[in-house]
C-alpha positions in Angstrom: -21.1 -9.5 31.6 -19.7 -10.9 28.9 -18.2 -7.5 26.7 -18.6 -7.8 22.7 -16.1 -5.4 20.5 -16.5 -4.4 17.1 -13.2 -3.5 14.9 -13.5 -2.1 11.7 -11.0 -2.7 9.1 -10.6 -0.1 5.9 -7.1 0.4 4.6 -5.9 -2.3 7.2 -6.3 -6.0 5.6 -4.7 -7.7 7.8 -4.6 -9.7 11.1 -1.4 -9.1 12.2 0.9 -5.8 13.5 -2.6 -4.1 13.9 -3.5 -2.0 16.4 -7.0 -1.3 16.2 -7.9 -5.5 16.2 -5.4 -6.2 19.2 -6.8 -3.8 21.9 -9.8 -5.0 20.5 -9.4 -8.1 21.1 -7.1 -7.1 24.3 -10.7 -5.7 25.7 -13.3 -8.3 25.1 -14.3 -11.1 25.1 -14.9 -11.8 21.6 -14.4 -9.5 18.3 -16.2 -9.5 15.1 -14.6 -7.7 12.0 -16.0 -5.7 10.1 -15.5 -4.3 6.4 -18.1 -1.8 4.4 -17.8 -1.1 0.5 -18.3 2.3 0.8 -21.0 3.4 -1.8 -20.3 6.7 -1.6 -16.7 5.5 -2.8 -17.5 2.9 -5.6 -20.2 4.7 -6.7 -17.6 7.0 -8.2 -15.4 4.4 -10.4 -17.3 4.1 -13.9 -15.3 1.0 -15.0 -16.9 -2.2 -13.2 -13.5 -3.5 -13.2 -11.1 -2.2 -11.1 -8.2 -3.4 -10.4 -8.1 -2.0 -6.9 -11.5 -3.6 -6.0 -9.9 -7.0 -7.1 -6.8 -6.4 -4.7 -9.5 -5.5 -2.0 -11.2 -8.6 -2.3 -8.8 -11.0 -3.0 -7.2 -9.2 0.3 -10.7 -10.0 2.5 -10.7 -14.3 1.1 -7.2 -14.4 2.2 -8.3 -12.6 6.1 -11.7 -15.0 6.0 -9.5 -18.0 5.1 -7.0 -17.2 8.0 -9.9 -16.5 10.4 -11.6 -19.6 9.6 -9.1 -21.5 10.7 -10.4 -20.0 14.3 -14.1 -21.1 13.5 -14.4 -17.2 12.3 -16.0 -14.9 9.8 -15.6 -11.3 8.2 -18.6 -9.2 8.1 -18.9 -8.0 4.8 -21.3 -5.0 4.4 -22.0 -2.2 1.0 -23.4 0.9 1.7 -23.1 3.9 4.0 -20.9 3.2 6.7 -22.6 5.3 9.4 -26.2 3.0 8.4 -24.2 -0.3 8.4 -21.9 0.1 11.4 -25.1 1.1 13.4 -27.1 -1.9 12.0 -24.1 -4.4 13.0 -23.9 -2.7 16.6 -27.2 -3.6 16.8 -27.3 -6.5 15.3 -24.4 -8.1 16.5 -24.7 -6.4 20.3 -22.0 -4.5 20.2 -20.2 -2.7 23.4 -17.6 -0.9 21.8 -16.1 0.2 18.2 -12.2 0.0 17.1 -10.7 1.2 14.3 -7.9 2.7 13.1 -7.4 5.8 11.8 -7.5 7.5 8.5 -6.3 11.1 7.1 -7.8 12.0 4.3 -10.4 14.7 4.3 -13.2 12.3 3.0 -12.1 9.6 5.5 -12.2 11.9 9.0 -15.4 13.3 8.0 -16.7 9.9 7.4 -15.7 8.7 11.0 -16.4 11.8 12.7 -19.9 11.0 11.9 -19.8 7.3 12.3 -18.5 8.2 15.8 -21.1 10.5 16.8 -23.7 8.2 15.6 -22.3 5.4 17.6 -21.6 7.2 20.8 -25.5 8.3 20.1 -26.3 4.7 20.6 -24.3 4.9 24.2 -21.3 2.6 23.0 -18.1 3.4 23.0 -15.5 4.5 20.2 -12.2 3.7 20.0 -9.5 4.9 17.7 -5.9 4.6 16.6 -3.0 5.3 15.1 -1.5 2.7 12.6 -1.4 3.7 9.5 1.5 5.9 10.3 4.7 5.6 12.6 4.1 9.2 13.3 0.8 11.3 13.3 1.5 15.3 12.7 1.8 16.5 15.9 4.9 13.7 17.4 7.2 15.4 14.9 7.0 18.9 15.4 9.9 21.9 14.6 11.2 24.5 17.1 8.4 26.5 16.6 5.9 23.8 17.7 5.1 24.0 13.9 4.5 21.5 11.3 7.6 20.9 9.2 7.2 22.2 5.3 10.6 20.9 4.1 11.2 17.3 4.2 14.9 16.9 5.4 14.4 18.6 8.2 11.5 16.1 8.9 13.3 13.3 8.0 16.1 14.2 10.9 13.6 15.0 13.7 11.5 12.0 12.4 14.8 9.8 13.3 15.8 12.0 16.1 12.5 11.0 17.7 12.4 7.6 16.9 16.2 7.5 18.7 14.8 9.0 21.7 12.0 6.9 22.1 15.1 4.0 22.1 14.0 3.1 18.7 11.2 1.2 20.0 9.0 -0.6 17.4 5.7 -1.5 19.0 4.6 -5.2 17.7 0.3 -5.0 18.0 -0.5 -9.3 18.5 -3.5 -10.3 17.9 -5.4 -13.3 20.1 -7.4 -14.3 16.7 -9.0 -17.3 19.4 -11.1 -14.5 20.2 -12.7 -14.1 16.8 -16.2 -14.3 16.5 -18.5 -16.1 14.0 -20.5 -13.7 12.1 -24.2 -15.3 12.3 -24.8 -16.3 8.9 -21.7 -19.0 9.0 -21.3 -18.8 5.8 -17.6 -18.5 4.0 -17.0 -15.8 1.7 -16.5 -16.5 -1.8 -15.2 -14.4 -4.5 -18.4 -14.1 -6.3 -20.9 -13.1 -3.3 -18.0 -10.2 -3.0 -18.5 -9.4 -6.3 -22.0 -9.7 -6.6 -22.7 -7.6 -3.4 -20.9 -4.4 -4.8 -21.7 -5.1 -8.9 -18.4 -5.1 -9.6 -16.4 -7.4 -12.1 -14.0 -9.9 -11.5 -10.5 -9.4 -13.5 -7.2 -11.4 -13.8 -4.3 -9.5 -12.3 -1.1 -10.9 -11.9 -0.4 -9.5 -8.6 -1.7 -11.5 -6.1 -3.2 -9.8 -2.8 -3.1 -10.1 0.7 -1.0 -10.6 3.8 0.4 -13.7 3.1 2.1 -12.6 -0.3 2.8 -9.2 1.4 5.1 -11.1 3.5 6.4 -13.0 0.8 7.0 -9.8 -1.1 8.8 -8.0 1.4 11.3 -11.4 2.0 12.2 -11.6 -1.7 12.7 -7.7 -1.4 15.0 -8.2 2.1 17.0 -10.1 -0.1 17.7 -7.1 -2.9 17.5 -4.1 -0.6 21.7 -3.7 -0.5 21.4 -2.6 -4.0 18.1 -0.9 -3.8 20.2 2.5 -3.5 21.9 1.8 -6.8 19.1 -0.2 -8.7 15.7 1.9 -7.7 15.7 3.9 -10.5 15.9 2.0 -13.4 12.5 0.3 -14.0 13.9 -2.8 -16.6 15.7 -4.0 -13.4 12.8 -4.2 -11.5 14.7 -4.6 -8.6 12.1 -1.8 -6.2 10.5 -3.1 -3.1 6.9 -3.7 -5.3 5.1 -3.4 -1.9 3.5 -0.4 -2.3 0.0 -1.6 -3.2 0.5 -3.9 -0.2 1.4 -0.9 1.7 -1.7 1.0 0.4 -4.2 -1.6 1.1 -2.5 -2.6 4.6 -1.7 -5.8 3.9 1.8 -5.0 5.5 1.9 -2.7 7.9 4.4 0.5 8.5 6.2 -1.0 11.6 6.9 -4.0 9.8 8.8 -2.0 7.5 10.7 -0.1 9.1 11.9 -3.5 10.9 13.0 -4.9 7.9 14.9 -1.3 7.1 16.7 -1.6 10.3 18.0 -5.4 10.0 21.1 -4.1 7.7 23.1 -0.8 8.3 23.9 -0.5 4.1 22.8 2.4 2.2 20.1 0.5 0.5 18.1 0.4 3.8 18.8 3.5 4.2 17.2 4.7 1.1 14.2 2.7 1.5 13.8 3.5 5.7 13.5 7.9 3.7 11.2 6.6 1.2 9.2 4.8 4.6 9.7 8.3 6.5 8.6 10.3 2.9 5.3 8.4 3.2 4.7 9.4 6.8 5.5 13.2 5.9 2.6 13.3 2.7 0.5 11.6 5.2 1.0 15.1 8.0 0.9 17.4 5.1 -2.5 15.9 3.6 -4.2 15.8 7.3 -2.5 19.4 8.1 -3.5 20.8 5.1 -5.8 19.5 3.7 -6.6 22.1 0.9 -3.6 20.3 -0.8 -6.0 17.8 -2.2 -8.0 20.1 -4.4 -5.3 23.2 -4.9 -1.5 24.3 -5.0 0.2 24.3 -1.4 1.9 26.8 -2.8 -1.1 29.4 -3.1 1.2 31.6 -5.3 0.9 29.1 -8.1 -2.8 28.6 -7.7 -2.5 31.5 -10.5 -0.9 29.7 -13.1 -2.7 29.6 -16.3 -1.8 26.7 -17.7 -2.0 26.5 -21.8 -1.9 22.6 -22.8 -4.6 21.1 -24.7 -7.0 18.8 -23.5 -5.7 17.0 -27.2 -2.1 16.3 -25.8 -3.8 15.2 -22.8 -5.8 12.5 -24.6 -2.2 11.3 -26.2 -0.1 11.6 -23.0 -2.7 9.3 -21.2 -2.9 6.7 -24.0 1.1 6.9 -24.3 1.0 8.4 -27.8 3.3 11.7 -27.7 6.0 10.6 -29.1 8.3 10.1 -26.3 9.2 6.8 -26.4 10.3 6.7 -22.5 6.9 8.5 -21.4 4.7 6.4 -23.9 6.2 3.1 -22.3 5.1 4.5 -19.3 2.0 5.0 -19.6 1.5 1.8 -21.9 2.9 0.1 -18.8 0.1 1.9 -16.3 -2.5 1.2 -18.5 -2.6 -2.6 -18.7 -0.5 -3.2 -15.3 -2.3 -0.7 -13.1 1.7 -0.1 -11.8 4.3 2.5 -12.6 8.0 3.1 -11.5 8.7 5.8 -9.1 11.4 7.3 -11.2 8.7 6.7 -14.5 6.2 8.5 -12.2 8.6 11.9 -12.0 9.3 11.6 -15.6 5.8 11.5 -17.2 4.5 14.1 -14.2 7.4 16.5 -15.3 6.5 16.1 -18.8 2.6 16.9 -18.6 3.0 20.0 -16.6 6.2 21.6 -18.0 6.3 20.2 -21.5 2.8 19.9 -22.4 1.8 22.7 -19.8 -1.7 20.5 -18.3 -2.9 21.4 -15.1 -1.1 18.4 -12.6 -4.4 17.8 -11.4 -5.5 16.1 -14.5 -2.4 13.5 -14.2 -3.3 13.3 -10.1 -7.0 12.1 -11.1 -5.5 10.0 -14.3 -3.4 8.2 -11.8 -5.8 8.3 -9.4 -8.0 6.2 -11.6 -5.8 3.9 -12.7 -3.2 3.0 -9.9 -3.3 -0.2 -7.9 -1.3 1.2 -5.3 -3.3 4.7 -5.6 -3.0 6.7 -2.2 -4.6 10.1 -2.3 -1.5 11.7 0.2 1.2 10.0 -1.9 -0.5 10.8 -5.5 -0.8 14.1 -4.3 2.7 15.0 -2.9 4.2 13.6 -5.9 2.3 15.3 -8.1 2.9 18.6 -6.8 6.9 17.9 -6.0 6.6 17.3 -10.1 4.4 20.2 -10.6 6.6 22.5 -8.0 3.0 23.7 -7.0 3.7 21.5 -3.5 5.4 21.2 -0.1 8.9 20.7 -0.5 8.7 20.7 -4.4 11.5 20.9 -7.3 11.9 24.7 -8.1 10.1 25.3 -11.1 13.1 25.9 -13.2 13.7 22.0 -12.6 12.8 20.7 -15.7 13.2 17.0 -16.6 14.4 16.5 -20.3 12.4 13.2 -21.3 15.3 12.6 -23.6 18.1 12.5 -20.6 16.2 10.9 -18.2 15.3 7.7 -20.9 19.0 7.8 -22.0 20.1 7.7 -17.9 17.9 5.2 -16.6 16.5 2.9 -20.1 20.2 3.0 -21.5 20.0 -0.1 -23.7 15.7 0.7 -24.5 14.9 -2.3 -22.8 11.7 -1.3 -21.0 10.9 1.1 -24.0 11.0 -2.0 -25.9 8.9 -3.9 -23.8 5.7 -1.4 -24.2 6.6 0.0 -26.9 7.1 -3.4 -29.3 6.4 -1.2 -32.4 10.3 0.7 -31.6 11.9 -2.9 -30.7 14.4 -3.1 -33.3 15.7 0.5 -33.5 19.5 0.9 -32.4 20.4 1.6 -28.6 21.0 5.5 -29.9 17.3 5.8 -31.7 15.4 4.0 -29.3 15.2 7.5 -27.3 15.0 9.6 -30.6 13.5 7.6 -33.0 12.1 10.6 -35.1 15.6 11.8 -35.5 16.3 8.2 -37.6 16.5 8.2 -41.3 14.4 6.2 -43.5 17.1 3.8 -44.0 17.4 2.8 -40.7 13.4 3.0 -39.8 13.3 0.6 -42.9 15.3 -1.3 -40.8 13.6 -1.2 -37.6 10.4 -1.8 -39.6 8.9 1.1 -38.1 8.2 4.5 -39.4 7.8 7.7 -37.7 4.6 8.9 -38.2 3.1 5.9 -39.0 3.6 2.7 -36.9 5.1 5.3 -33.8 4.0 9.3 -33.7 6.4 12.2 -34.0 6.8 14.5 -30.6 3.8 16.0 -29.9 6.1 19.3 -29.2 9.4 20.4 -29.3 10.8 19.9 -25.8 13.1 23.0 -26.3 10.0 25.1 -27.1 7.8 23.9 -24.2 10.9 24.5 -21.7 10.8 27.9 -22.7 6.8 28.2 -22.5 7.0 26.8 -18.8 9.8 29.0 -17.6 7.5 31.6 -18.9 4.5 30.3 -17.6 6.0 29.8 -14.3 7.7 33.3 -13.8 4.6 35.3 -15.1 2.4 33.6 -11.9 5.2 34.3 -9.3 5.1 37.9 -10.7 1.1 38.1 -10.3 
């Protein structure tokens, strides 16, 4: 009898490295895939064009066109996944399901009940892992405990990895044993489009595997100064994979190959910031209270005193601080933001302004291409020092420093912030402390063409330290 498997792609777009699709494959005789616009996901997003959505289906023409080549087809669904999944078991005859698994606390409720619905139906589910090199309980402590503190992670993470010979599994995929969905009809952007009501938008990074691939090689060929370089966002000389990474185009074990083909310290940094991403991941699915409150319960307390005002001007980059405004600017229109640029504007909302982190974590959340709920999350509460392994809260980043350390010479402030271009190297990070002589002759003035600080950092240090001692005392 001729077997018929079903694997179902999410944050996995693509046909290679994947594990899910190759014991799929592995097991039957032919394979469809399968990918649902989850309503009860895009129902949420308000603006009809979403940059994210674009990466998604620019991600899916570039799988269709690499599984056409095998006289194959997506199936392309929108809806609720439990409904569609069963109607394309049924539909399509299916024996068994594959997919890879997810650990968010939306995501394994949602295939918890896709599973019981589809063993209901007498077929068999199949699930793995993928998304991570290792899933919370392959990297435990002494104790048999999860680990809290990330350095200690990252050693047994690479203590483990020695002792399983450093083996990095390589999942082919036999894509000759594709099938045709039955409508034989190719994709195209604008059935995508019109299926979910969404709106198409020009983005200038392009999706899917194949420029995943791409990216990572022109990265393979910086990463020996990505130790040095990483933090200074004019250079732009980071990996800019991550809303590859977030999507799936690329997948972890890929990575961590390309991490382990040069011994220099760059490699090194980037295989922590690999092993970083695998450690949010095992916090969010171990705890997963972390998405709505403080891991650190203690600070759950904290009454936090900034206006919903400086709010409004933080998130349209308006505050005053020229290296957090360009920030934001740059999220705004790009959808992208520096890892160093991410610490800086986090640090600044919560212990300058005083705003709750969880109105940057849904700010970013809304506006990220590379959005990813464990990473948002960790980083925002390693900022906040509300999280697992966070900055103690007397860690306070002066916006003033950090522009002078890592913009020196202004040039990203200049780029999105145009209206500050021609200020000296020295008042490009204190404009407001220029006279009028020389914001005559930057043709800008303070107040007018770019604001004042919203607050005195000085003050606000002093508020948080307050503000942070008075909930550890409660």
């Amino acid at each position: 009898m001729s077997i018929t498997n079903l694997c179902w792609i999410r944050r996995d777009l693509r046909l290679s490295d994947h594990h899910a699709l190759s014991q799929a494959l592995k097991n039957g005789d032919q394979t469809y895939i399968l990918f649902i616009f989850d309503k009860n996901i895009l129902n949420k997003l308000d603006d009809k064009k979403d940059r994210r959505v674009q990466f998604i289906i620019e991600s899916l023409l570039d799988l269709e066109l690499q599984l056409n080549k095998f006289n194959a087809s997506l199936i392309v669904r929108f809806g609720e996944p439990v409904e569609e999944i069963v109607k394309v078991s049924k539909d399509f005859r299916i024996n068994a399901l594959y997919f890879n698994r997810d650990y968010e606390p939306y995501a394994k409720k949602r295939d918890e009940s896709v599973t019981k619905e589809i063993q209901r139906l007498g077929l068999e589910v199949h699930t793995f892992k993928d998304h991570v090199f290792y899933e919370k309980h392959e990297v435990l402590n002494g104790s048999r405990e999860i680990y809290k503190v990330f350095t200690p992670y990252k050693n047994k993470w690479l203590e483990t990895f020695r002792n399983h010979e450093s083996v990095i599994p390589n999942y082919k995929c036999n894509l000759k044993k594709c099938a045709q969905s039955k409508t034989k009809i190719t994709l195209s952007s604008n059935d995508l489009f019109d299926l979910i009501g969404f709106i198409p938008i020009d983005q200038d990074l392009k999706a899917g595997e194949r420029n995943a691939l791409k990216t990572l090689e022109k990265f393979k060929k910086n990463i020996s100064r990505y130790k040095e370089a990483r933090d200074f966002p004019a250079l732009n000389l980071t990996s800019n994979l991550s809303p590859y990474i977030r999507m799936g185009n690329l997948s972890i074990r890929e990575m961590i190959k390309s991490s382990l083909e040069s011994e220099d310290e760059g490699s090194q940094i980037w295989l922590s910031e690999i092993i970083w991403r695998d450690f949010y991941q095992v916090i969010l699915d171990a705890y997963p209270k972390v998405e709505k409150n403080c891991f650190k319960s203690a600070y759950d307390k904290i009454r936090w005193t900034g206006t919903s005002h400086h709010f409004r001007l933080w998130c349209q980059g308006q505050t005053g601080y020229p290296i957090v405004d360009a920030a934001m600017r740059c999220l705004n229109t790009t959808g992208t933001m520096h890892n160093r640029l991410r610490m800086i504007v986090a640090s600044f909302l919560t212990k300058t302004l005083l705003i709750d982190w969880r109105k940057g974590e849904e700010y970013f959340a809304a506006k990220l291409l590379d959005f990813d709920l464990a990473a948002n999350n960790g980083g925002w509460q390693w900022s906040a020092s509300t999280g697992v392994d966070a900055q103690p809260y007397f860690r306070i980043f002066n916006p003033y420093n950090q522009s002078e350390k890592f913009d020196p010479d202004g040039k990203f402030i200049k780029t999105w912030c145009p209206e500050l271009s021609k200020f000296s190297k020295k008042h490009i990070h204190y404009p407001h402390e220029s006279d009028m002589v020389e914001q005559i002759e930057a043709q800008c003035f303070i107040g007018e063409q770019y604001p004042h600080p919203i607050v005195a950092y000085k003050k606000q240090k002093e508020l948080a330290l307050a503000m942070f001692k008075l909930a550890v005392k409660d």
